[in-house]
N, C-alpha and C positions, 0 to 999 in steps of 0.2 A: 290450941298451940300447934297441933299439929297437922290443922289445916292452915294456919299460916305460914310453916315451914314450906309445905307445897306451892304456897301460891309463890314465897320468895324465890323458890326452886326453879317452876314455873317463867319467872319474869327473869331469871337469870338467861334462862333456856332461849327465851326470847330474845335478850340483849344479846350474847353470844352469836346468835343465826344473823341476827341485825348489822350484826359488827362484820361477820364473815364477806356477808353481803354484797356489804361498804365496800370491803380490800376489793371482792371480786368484781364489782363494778369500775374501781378503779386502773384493779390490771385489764378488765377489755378494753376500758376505753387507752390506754395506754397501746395496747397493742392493734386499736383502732387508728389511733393516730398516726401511729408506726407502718400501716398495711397504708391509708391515705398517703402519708409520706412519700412513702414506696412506688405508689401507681403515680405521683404527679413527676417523681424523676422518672420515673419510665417514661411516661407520656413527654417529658421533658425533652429524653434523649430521642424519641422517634419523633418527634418535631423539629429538634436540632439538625436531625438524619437526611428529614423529609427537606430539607432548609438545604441542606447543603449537596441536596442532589439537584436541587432547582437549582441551583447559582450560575450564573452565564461564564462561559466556557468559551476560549477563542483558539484552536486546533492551529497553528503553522505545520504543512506539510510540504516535506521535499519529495519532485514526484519528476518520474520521469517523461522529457520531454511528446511524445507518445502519446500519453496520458490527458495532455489540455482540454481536451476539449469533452472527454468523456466523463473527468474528472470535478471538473469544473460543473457541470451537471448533476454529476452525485451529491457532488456537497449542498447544492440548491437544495435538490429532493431531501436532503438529509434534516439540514435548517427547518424545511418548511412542516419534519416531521418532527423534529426536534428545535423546537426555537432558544431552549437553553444555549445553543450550541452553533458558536458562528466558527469562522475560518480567517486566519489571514492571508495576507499575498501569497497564496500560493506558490512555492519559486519554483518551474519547471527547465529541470537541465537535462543533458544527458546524463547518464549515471554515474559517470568516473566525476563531472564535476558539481556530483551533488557531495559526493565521499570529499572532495577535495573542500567543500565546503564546510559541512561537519568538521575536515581536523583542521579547519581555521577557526575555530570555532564559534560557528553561528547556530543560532538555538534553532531546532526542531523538533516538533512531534514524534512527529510519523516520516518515516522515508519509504519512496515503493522506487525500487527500481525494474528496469527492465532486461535485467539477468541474472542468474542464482551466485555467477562469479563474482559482480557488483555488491551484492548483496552479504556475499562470504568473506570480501574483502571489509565492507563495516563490523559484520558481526568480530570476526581478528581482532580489528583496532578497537572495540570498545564502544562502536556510536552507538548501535542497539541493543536491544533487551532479546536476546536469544530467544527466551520462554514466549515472548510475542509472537516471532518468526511464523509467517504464513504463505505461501503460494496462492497469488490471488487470479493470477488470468494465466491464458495462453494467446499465440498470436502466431502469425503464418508468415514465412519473409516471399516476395514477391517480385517479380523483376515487372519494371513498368517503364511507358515511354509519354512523350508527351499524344497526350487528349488526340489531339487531330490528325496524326502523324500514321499518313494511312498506307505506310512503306513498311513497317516494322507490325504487322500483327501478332506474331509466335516468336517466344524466344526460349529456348532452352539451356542446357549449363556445355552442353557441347556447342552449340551455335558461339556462346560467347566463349570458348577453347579454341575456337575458331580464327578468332580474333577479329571479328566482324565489324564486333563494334567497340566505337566510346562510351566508357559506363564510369559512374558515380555511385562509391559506397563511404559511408561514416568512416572518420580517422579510427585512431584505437581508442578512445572516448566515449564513442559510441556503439553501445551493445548491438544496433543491427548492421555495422557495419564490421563486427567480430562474425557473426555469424556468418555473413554474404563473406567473408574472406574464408573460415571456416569451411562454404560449399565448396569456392575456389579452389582451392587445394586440392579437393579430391578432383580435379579436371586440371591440373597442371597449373594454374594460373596465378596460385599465392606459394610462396615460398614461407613456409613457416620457421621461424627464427632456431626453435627448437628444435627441427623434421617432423612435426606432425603432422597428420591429415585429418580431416573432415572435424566429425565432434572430438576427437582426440586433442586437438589443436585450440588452441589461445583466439587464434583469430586476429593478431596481433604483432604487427611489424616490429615493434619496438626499437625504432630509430632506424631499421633497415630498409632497403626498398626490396621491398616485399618481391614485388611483380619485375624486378629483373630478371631477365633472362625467360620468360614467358610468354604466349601468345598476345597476352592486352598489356606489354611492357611499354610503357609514354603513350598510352590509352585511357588511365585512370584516374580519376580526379575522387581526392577524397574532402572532406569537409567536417563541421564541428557539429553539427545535429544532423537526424534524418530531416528534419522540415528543411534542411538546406538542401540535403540531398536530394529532396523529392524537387524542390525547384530547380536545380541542376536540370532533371528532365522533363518536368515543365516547358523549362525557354526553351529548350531545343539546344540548349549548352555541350549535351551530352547526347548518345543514341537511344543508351536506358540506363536506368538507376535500381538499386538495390534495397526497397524499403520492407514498413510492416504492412499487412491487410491494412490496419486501423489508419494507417497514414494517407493514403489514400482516400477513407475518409473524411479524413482531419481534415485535408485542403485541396477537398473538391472545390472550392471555390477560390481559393487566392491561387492554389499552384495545380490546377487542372490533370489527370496524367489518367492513363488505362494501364491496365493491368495484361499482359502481353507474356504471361508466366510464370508458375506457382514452383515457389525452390523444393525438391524434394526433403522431406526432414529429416532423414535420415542421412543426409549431407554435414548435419549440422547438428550441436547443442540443443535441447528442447529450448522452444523460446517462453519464458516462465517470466513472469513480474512478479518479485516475491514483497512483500510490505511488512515493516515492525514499526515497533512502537520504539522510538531513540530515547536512548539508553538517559541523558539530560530532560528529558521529559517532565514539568511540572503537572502534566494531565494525563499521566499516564492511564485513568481509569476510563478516560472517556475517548483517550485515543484507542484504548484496545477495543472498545464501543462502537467506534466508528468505521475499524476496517472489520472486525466481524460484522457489521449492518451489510458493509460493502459487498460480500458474498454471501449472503442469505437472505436479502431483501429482495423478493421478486420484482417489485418495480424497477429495483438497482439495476435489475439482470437486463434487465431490458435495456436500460441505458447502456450499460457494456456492449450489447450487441449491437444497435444500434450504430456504435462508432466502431465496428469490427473486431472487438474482444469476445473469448471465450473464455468461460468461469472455469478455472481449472479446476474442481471438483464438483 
């Protein structure tokens, strides 16, 4: 009898560990299924990630006029490193009517202009994203005349105080013709609206005529971009004109001109192209992508130089 108590004992022992078992087989595999679960939404979301970093991308940038041809180059090299990522009609204006364009409201990316005041004037009104805000080039203003014009070799900012010659700078529109007014000043020759001189100064007539009363007073011809400008000195329209380095190599071949004088910079405003990302922006993650490519891509750098930009850091 009282070895069959043990053996009942025994088989009870048994069922009990059997049964334990059972549950603990069924809470692993429970929390197998749960850990699987787990890893396929993971895997899920970094496929969806991976998904939506490929997706094609088409950049509108407003950029200033300066900018065509160096520009327009970057973004090839960019595409061809980055094929996600195209560009549209790039619109290149002078600066005041890229901002005039923004507050009519026309969608952009990325705006670069070619001055920090341009530039000060969007961040104000709301087109850009501050936190973007970057200082992308430098540039040199230059006084040139036409290509063949083998009368005019040297010209300095006293020579034109002089009143020598006919010259050609940007209206108030355009940032390098703020600057070249900017130099004038400090040689007598621009009347700043406000009295300032050199970099102190606007650079900017503002409905006044500036150069009355001056050595080049019914001598200056101004215009709505520097690519006008520089044809100005091109034809022979003018004696010399007021451009960037880069313009010069912009239109060595449609509007030909030498360079005949380097403006002192300390005349003037640093000449700065600052670039964000606007503030309407539906890509914003891939436009802040592509002007940081723009100043730390060593092939990039080379294109900038190439057309006469220097990487401001």
């Amino acid at each position: 009898m009282k070895r069959m108590k043990s053996i009942l004992v025994a088989m009870c022992a048994v069922a009990l560990v059997a049964a334990f078992a059972l549950v603990g087989c069924s809470s692993g595999s429970g929390s197998s299924s749960a850990a699987t679960s787990s890893s396929a939404a993971s895997t899920s979301a970094s496929a969806s990630s991976a998904a939506a970093s490929g997706e094609t991308v088409e950049l509108q940038i407003f950029a200033a006029n300066s900018l065509t041809k160096a520009l327009a180059e970057a973004q090839d090299l960019y595409t061809q490193q980055n094929p996600n990522v195209t560009f549209a009609d790039t619109q290149y204006k002078s600066s005041g009517e890229l901002n005039s364009m923004l507050e009519a409201g026309s969608y952009a990316d990325i705006e670069i202009t070619a001055s920090k005041g341009t530039m000060d004037t969007a961040e104000e009104a709301g087109y850009i994203d501050p936190a973007t805000r970057l200082t992308m080039f430098k540039n040199d203003l230059v006084i040139v005349t036409k290509a063949d014009n083998a009368d005019i070799t040297e010209v300095t900012l006293d020579d034109v105080a002089a009143g020598k010659y006919t010259i050609c700078v940007g209206d108030d529109s355009v940032p390098a013709g703020n600057y070249a007014n900017q130099s004038l000043s400090t040689v007598g020759c621009f009347n700043d609206p406000d009295g300032k001189v050199g970099s102190e100064s606007a650079g900017k007539a503002n409905g006044t005529d500036a150069y009355a009363g001056t050595p080049i007073e019914g001598k200056v011809v101004t215009d709505t971009s520097v690519g006008n400008v520089c044809q100005h000195a091109a034809s022979g329209d003018v004696d010399i004109a007021f451009v960037y380095t880069s313009d010069v190599e912009r239109f060595a071949e449609k509007s030909p001109v030498k360079v005949v004088g380097t403006v002192p910079a300390d005349t003037h405003k640093n000449i700065t192209y600052p670039g964000a990302v606007c503030a309407q922006s539906k890509n914003a993650e891939a436009a802040a992508a592509f002007l940081n490519w723009c100043v730390t891509d060593k092939d990039c750098a080379e294109i900038w130089q190439k057309w006469g930009f220097e990487l401001a850091a």
